[in-house]
MISE-792323 format. One line per 5 residues: number of its first residue (from 1); their letters; for each residue z, y, x of N, C-alpha, C, O, CB. Coordinates in Angstrom, 2 decimals, always signed. Glycine has a CB too. Layout:
<rs>
NUM	A	Z,Y,X,Z,Y,X,Z,Y,X,Z,Y,X,Z,Y,X; ...
</rs>
This chain:
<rs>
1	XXXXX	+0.00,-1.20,+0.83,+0.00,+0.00,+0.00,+0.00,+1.25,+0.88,-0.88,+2.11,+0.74,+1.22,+0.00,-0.95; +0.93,+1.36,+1.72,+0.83,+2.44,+2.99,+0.16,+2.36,+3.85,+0.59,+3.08,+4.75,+1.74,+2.65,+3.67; -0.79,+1.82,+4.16,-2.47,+1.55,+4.47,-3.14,+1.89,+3.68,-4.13,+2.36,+4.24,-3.00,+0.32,+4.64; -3.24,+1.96,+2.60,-4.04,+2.33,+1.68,-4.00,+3.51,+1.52,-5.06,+4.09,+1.77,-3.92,+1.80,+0.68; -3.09,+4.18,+1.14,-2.54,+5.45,+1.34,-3.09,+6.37,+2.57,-3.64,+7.46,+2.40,-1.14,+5.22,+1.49
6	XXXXX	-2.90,+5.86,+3.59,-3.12,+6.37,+4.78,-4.84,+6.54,+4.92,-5.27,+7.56,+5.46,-2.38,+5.39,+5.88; -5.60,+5.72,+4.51,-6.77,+5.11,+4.75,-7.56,+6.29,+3.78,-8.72,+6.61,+4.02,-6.84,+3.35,+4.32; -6.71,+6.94,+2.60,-7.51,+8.42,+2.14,-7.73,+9.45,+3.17,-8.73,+10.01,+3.61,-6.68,+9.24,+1.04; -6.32,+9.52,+3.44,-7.10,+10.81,+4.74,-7.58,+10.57,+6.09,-7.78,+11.41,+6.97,-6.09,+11.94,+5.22; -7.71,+9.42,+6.13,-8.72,+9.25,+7.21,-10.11,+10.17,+7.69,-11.07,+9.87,+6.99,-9.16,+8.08,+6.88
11	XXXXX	-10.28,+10.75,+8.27,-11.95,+11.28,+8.33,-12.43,+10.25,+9.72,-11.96,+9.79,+10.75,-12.17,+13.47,+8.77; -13.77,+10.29,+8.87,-14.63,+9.61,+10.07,-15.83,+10.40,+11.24,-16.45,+9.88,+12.16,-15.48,+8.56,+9.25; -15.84,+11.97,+10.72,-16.21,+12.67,+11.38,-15.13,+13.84,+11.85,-14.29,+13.92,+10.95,-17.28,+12.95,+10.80; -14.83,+14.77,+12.90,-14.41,+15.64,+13.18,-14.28,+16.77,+11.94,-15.35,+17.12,+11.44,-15.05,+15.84,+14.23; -13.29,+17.25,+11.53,-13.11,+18.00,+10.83,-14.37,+19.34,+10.48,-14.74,+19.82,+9.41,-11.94,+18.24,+11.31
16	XXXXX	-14.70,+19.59,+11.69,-15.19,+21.03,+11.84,-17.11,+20.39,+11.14,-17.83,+21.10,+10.43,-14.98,+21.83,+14.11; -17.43,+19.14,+11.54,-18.23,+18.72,+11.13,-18.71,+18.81,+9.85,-19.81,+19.07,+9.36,-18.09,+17.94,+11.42; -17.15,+18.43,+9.26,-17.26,+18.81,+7.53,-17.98,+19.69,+7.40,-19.18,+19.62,+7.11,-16.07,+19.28,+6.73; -17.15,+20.91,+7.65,-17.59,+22.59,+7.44,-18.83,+22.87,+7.77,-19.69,+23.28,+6.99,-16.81,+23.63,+8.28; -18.97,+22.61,+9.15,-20.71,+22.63,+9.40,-21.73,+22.19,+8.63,-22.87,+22.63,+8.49,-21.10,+21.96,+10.41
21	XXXXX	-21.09,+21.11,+8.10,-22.37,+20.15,+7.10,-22.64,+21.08,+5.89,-23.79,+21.31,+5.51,-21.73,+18.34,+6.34; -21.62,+21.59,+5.34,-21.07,+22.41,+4.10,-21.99,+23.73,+3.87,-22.78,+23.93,+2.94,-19.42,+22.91,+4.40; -21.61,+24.74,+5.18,-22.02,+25.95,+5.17,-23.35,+25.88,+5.52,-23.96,+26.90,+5.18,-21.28,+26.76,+5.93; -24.16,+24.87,+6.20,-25.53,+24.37,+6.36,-26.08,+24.07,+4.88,-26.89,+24.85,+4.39,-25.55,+23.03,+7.33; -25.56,+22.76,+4.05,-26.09,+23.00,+2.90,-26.23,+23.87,+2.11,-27.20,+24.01,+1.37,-25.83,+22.52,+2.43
26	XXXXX	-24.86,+24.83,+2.22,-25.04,+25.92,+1.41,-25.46,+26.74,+1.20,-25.38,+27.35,+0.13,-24.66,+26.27,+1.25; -26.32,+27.13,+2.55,-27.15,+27.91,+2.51,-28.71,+27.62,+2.49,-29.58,+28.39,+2.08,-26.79,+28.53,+3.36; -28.87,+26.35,+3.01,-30.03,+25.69,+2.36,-30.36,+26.01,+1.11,-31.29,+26.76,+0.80,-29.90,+24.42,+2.32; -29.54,+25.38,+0.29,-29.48,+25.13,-1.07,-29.64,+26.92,-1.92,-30.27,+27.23,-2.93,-27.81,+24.18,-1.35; -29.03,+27.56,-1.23,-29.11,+29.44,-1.53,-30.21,+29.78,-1.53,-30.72,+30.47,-2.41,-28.51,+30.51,-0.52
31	XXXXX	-30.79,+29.35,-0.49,-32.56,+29.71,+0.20,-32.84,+29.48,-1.04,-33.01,+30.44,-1.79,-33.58,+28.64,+1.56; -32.97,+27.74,-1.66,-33.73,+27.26,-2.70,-34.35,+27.89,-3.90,-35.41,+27.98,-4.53,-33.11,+26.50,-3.09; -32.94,+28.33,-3.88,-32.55,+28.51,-5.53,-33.02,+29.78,-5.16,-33.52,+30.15,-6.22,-30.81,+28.30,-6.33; -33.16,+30.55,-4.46,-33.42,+31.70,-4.70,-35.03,+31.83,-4.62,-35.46,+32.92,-4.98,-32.61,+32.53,-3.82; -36.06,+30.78,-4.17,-36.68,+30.69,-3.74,-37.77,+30.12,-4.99,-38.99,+30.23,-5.06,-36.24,+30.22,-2.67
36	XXXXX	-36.70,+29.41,-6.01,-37.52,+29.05,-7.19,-37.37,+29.82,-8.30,-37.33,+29.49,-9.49,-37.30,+27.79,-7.59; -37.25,+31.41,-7.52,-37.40,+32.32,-8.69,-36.36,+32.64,-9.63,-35.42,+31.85,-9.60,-38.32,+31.87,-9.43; -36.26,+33.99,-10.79,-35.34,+34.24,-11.20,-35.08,+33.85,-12.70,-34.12,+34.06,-13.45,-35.27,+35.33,-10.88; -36.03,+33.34,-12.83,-36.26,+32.37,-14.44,-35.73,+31.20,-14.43,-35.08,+30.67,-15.33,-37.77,+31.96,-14.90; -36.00,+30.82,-13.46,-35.31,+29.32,-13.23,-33.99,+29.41,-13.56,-33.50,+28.63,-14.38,-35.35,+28.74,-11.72
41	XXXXX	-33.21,+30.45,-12.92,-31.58,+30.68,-13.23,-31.54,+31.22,-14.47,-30.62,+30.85,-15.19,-30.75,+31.68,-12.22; -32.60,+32.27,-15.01,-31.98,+32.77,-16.23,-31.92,+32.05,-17.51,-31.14,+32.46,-18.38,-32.55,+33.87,-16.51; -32.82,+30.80,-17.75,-33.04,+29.92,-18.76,-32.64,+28.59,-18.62,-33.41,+27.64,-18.61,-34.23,+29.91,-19.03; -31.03,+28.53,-18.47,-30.45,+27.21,-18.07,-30.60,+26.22,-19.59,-30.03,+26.37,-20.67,-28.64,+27.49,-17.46; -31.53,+25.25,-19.16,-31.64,+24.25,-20.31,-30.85,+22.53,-19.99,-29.95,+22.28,-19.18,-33.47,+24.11,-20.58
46	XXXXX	-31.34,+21.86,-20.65,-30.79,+20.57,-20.46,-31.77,+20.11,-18.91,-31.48,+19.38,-17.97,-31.05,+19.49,-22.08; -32.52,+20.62,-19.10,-33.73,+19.98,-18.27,-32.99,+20.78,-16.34,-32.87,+20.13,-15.31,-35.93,+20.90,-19.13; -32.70,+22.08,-16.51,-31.68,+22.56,-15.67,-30.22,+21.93,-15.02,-29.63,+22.15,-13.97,-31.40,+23.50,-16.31; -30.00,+21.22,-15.97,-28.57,+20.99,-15.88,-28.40,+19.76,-14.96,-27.56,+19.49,-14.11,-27.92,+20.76,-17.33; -29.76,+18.98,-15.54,-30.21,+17.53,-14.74,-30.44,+17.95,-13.20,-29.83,+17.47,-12.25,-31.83,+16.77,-15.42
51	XXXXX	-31.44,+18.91,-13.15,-31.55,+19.21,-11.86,-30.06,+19.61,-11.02,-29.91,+19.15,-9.89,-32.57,+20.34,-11.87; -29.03,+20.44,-11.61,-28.28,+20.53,-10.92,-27.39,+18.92,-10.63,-26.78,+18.62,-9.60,-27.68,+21.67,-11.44; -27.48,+18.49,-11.28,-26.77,+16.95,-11.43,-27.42,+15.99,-9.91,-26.95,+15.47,-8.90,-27.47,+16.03,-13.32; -28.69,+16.19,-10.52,-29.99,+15.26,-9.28,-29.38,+16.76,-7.92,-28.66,+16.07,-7.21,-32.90,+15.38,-10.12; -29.34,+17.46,-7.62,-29.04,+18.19,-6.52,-27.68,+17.79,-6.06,-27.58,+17.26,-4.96,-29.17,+19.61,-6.78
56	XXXXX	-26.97,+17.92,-6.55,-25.79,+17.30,-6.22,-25.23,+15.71,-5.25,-24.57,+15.36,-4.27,-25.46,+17.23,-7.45; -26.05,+15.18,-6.35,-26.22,+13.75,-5.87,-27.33,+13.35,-4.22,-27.21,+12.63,-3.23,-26.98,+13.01,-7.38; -28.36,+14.33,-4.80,-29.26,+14.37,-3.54,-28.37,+15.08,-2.12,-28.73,+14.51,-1.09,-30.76,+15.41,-3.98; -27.40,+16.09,-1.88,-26.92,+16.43,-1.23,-25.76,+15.99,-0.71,-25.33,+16.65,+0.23,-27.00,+17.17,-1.48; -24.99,+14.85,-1.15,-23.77,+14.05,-0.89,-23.62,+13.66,+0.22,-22.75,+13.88,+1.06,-23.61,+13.03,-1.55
61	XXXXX	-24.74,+12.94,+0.23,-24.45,+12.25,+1.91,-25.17,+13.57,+2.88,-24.60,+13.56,+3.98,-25.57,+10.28,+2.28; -26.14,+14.58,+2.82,-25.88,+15.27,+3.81,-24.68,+15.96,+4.39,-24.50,+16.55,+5.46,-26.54,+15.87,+3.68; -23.52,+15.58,+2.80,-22.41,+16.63,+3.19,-21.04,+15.78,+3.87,-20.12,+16.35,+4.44,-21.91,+17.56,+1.66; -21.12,+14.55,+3.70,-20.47,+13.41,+3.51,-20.49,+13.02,+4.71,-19.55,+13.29,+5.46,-20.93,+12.53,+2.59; -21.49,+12.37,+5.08,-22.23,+11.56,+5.30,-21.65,+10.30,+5.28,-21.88,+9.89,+4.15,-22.79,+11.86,+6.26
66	XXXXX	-20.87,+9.23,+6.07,-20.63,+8.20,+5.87,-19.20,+8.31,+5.41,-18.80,+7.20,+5.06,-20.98,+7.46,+6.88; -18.40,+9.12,+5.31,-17.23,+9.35,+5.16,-16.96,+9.63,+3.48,-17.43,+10.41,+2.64,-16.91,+10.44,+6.15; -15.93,+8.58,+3.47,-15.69,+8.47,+1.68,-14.31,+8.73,+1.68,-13.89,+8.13,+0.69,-16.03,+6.82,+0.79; -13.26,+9.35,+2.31,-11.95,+9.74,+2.30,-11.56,+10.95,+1.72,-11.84,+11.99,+2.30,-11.55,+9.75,+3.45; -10.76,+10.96,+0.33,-10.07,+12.14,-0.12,-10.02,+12.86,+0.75,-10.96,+13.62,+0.50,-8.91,+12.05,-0.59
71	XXXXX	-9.37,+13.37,+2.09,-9.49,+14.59,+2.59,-10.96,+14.86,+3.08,-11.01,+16.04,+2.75,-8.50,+14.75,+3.64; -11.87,+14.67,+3.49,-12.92,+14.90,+3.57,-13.44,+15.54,+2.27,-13.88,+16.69,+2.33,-13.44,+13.85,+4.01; -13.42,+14.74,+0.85,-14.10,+15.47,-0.23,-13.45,+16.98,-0.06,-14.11,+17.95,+0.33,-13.81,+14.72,-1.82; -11.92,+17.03,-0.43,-11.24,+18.02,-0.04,-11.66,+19.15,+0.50,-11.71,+20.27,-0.01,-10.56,+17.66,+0.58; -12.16,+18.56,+2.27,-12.56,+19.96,+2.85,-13.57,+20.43,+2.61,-13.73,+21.64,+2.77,-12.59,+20.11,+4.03
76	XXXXX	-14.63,+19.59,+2.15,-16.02,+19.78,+1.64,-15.84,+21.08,+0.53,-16.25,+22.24,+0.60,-16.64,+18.23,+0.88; -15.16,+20.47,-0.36,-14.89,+21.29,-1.62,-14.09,+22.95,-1.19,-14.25,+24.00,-1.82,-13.74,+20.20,-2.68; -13.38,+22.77,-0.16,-12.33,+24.11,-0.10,-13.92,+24.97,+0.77,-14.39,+26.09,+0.56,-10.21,+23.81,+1.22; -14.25,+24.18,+1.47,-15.37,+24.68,+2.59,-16.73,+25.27,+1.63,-17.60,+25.77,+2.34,-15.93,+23.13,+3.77; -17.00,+25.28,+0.34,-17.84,+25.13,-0.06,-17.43,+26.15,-0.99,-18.39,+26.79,-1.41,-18.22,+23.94,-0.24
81	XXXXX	-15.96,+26.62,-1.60,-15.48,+27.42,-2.76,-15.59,+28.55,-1.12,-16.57,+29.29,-1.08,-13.60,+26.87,-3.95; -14.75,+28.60,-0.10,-14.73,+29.45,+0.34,-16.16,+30.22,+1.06,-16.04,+31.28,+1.67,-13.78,+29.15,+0.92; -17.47,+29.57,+0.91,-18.54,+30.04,+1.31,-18.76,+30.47,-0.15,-18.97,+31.68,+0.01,-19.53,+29.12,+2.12; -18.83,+30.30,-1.19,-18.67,+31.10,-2.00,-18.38,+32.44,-2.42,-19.07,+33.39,-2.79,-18.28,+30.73,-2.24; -17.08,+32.21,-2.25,-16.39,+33.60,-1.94,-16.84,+34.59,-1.10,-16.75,+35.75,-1.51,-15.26,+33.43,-1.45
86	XXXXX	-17.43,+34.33,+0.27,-17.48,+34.76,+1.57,-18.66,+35.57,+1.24,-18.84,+36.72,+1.63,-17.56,+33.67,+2.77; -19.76,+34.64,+0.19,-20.99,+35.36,-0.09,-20.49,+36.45,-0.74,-20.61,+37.59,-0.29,-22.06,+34.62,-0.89; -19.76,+36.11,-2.05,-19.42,+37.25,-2.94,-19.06,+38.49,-2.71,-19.39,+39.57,-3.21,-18.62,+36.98,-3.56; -17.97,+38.02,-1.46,-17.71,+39.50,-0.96,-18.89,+40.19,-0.44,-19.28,+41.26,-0.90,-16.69,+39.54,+0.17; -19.74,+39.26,+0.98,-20.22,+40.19,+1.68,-21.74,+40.58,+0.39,-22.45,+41.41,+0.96,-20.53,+39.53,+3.48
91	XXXXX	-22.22,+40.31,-0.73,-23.01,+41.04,-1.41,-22.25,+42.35,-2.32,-22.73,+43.44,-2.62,-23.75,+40.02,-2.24; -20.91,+41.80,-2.61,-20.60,+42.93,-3.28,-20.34,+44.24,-2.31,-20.19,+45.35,-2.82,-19.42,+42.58,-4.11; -20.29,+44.02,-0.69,-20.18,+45.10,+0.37,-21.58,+45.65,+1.14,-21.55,+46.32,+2.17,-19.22,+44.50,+1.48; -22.76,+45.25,+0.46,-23.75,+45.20,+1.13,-24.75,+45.09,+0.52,-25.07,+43.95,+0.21,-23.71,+44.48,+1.88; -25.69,+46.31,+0.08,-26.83,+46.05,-0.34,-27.75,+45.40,-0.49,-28.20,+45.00,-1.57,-27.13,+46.39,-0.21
96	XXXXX	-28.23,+45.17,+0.75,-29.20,+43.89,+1.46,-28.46,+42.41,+1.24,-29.22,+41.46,+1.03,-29.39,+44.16,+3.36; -27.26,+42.20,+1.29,-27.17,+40.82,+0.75,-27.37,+40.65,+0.09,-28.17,+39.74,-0.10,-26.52,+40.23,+0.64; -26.73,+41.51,-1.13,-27.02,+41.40,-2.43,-28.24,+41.27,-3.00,-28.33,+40.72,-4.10,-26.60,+42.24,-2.92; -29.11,+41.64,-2.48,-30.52,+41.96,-2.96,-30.98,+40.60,-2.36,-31.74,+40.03,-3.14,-31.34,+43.51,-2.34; -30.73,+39.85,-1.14,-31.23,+38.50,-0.52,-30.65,+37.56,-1.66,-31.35,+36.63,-2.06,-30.60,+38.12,+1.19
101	XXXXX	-29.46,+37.76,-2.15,-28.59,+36.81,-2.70,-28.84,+36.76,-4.63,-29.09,+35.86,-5.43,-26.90,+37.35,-2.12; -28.69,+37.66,-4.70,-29.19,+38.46,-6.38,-30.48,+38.48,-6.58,-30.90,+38.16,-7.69,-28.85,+40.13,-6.63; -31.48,+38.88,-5.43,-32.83,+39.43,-6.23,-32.51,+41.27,-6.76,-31.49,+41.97,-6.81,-33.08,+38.18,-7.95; -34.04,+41.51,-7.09,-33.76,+42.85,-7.76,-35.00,+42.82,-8.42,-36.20,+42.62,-8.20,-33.47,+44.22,-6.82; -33.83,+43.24,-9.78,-35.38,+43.99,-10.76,-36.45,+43.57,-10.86,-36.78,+43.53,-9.68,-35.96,+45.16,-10.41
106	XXXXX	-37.61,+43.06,-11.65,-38.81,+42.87,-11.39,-39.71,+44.10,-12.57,-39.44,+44.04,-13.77,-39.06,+41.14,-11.57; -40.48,+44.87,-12.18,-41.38,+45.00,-13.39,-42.46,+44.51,-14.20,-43.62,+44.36,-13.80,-41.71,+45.67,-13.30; -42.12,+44.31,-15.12,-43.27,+43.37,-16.29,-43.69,+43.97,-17.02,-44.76,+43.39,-17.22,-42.90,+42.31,-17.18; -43.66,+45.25,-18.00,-44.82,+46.04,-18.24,-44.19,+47.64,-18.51,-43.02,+47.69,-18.86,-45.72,+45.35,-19.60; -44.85,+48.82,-18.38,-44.60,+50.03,-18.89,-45.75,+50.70,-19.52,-46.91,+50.49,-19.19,-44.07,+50.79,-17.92
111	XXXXX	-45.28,+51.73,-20.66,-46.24,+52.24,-21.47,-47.02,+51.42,-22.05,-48.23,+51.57,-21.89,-46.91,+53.02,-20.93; -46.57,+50.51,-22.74,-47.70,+49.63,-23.62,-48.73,+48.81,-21.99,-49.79,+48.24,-22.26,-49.04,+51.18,-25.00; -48.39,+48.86,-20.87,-49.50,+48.15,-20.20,-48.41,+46.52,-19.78,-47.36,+46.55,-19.15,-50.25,+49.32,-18.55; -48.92,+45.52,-20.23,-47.93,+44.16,-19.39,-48.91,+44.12,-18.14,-50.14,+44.14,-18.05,-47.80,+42.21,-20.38; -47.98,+44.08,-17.32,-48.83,+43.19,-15.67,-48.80,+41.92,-15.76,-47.83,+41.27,-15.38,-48.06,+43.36,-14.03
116	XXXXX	-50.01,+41.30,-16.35,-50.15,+39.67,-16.43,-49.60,+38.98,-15.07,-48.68,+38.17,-14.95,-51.84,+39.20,-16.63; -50.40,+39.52,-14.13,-50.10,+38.62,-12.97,-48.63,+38.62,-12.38,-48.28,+37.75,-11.58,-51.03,+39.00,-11.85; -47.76,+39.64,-12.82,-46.04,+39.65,-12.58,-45.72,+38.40,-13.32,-45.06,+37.46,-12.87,-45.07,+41.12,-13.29; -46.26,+38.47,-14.54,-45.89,+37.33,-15.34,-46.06,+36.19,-15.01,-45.26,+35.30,-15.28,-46.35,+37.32,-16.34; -47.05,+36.02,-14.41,-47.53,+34.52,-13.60,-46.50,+34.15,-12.66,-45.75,+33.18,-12.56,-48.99,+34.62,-12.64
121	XXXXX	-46.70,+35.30,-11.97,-45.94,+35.17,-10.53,-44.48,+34.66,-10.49,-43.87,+34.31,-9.48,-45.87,+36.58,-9.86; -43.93,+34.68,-11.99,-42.63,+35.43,-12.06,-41.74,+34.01,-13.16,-40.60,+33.67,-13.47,-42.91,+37.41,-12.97; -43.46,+33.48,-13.46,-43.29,+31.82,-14.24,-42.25,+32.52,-15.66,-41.16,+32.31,-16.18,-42.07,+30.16,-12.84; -43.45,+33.47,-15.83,-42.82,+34.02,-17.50,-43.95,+33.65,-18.54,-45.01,+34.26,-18.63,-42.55,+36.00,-17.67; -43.63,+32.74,-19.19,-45.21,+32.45,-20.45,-45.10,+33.48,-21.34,-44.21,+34.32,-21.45,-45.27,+30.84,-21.61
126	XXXXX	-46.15,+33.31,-21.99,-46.31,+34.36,-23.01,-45.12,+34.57,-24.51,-44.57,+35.52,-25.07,-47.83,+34.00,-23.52; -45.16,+33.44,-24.64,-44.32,+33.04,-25.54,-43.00,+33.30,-25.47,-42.33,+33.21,-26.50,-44.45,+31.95,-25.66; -42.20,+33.76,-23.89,-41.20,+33.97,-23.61,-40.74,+35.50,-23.51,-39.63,+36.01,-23.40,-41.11,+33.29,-22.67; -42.11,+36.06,-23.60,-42.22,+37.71,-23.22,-42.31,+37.77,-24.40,-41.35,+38.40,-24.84,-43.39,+38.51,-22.28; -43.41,+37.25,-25.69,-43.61,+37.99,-27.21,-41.68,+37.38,-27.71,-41.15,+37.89,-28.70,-45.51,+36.97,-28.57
131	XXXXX	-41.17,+36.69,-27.15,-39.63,+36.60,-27.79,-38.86,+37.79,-27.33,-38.23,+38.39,-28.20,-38.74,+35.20,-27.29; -38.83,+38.17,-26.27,-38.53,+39.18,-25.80,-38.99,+40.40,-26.43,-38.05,+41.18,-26.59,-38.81,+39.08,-24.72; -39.78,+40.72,-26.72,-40.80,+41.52,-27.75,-39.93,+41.45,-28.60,-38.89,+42.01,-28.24,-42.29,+40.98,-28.24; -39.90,+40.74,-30.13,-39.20,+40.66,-30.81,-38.05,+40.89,-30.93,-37.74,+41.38,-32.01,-39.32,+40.09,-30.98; -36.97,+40.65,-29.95,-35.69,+40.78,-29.44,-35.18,+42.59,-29.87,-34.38,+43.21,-30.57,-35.81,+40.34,-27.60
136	XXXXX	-36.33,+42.81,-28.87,-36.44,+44.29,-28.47,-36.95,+45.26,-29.71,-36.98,+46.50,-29.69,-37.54,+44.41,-27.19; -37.44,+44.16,-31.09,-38.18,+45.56,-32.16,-39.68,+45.47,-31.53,-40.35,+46.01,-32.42,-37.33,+47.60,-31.84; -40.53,+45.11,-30.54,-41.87,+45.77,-30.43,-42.42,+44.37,-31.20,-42.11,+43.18,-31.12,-42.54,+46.27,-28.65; -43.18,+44.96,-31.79,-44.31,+44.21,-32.41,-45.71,+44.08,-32.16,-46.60,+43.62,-32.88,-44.36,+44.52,-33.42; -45.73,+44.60,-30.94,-47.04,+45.02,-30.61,-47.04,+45.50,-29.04,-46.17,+46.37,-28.90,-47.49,+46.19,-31.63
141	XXXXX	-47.65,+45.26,-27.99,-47.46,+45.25,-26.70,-47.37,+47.20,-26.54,-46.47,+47.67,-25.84,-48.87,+44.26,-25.85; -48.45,+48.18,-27.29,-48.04,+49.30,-27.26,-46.85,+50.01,-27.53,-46.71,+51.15,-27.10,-48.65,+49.63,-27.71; -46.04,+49.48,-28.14,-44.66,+49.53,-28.74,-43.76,+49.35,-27.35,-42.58,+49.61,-27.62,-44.38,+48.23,-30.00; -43.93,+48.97,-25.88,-43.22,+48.92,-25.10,-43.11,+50.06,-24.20,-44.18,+50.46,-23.76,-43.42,+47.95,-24.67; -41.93,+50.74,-23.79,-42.01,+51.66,-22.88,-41.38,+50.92,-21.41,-41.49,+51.54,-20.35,-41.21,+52.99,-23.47
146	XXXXX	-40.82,+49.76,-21.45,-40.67,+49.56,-20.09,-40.17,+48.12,-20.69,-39.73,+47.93,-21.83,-39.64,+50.66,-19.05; -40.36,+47.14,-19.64,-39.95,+45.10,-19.84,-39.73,+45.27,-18.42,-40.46,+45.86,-17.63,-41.51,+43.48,-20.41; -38.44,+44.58,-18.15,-38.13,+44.19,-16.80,-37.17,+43.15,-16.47,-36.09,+43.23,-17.04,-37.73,+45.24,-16.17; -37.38,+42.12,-15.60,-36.77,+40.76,-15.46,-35.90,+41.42,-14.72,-36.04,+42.18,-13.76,-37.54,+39.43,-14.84; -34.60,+40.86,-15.54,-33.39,+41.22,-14.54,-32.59,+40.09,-13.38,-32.45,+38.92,-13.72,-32.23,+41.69,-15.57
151	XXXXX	-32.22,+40.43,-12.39,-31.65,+39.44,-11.73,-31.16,+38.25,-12.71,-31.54,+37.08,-12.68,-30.57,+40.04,-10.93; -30.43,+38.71,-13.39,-30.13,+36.91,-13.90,-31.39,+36.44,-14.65,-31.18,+35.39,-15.26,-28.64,+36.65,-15.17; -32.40,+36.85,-14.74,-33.55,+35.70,-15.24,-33.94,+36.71,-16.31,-35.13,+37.00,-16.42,-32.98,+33.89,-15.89; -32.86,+37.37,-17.25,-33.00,+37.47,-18.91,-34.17,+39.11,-18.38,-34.14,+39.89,-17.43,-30.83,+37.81,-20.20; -35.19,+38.93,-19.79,-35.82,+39.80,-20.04,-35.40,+41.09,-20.80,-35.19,+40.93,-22.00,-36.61,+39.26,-20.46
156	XXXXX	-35.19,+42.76,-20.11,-34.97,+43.67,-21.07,-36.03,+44.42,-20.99,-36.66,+44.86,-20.02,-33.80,+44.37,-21.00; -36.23,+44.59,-22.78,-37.12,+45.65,-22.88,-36.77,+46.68,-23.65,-36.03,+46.50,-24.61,-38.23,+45.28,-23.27; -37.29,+48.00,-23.32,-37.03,+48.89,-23.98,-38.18,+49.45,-24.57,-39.14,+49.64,-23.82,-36.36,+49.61,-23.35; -38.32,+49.87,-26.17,-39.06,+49.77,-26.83,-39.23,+51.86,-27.05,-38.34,+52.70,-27.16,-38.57,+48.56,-27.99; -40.64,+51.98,-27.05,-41.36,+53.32,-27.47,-39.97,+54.07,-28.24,-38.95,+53.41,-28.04,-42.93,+53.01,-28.69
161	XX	-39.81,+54.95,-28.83,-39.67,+55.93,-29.44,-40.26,+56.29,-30.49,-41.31,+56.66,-29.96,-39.74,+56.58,-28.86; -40.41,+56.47,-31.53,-40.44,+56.32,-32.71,-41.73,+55.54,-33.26,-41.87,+55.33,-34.46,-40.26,+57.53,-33.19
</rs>
């Protein structure tokens, strides 16, 4: 029983290894996500949720690797909340992170004109912009005085004047 016990906190790699593995994925994984655009984050579906599930699982043993001991998950996990944090601060102190880490702003149409190809670019269908439309009161693409993808994904538009 006190073998057993003992045999949780075992690590089979060097501690610092953990962390390395950690703050390596984590920023991998930052690149990614930031990398597959801001729609991807703003329209979390079931089909989203899987992916985060399949990411998870896909990243275990880079973080792991052969080591299955409670303190290891442990440091993984503290190593992984505190790169968290670490981001949070340094975007909330820093423009440029923020903007690497957040994104900024996109424009999608002003004065009644949409920029199709933002829309492409930006993996917004049509169907997701005329909801947005609606949302907003325009009924009609001239009816828009400004549409713009906001960092978290969601579409605001602000609609003409009378």
């Amino acid at each position: 029983m006190q073998h057993a016990f003992a045999e949780m906190f075992d690590l089979s790699m060097p501690w610092w290894a953990f962390v390395l593995r950690a703050v390596a994925v984590y920023f991998i994984l930052l690149a990614l996500i930031r990398l597959s655009g801001k729609r991807t984050m703003g329209q979390f579906t079931a089909f989203d949720m899987l992916l985060v599930v399949l990411l998870g699982n896909a990243v275990q043993n880079a973080l792991l690797g052969s080591d299955t001991s409670m303190a290891g998950g442990m440091l993984l996990a503290a190593t992984l909340i505190a790169m968290n944090w670490l981001v949070g601060l340094a975007s909330a102190r820093s423009a440029k992170v923020e903007t690497w880490v957040e994104g900024a702003p996109v424009l999608l149409a002003r004065d009644g004109q949409v920029y199709r190809d933002v829309l492409r670019r930006e993996l917004i269908s049509n169907e997701d912009f005329e909801k947005a439309m609606r949302g907003a009161g325009c009924l009609d693409v001239a009816d828009i005085r400004l549409a713009v993808l906001e960092n978290n994904g969601h579409i605001t538009l602000v609609a003409r004047e009378g």
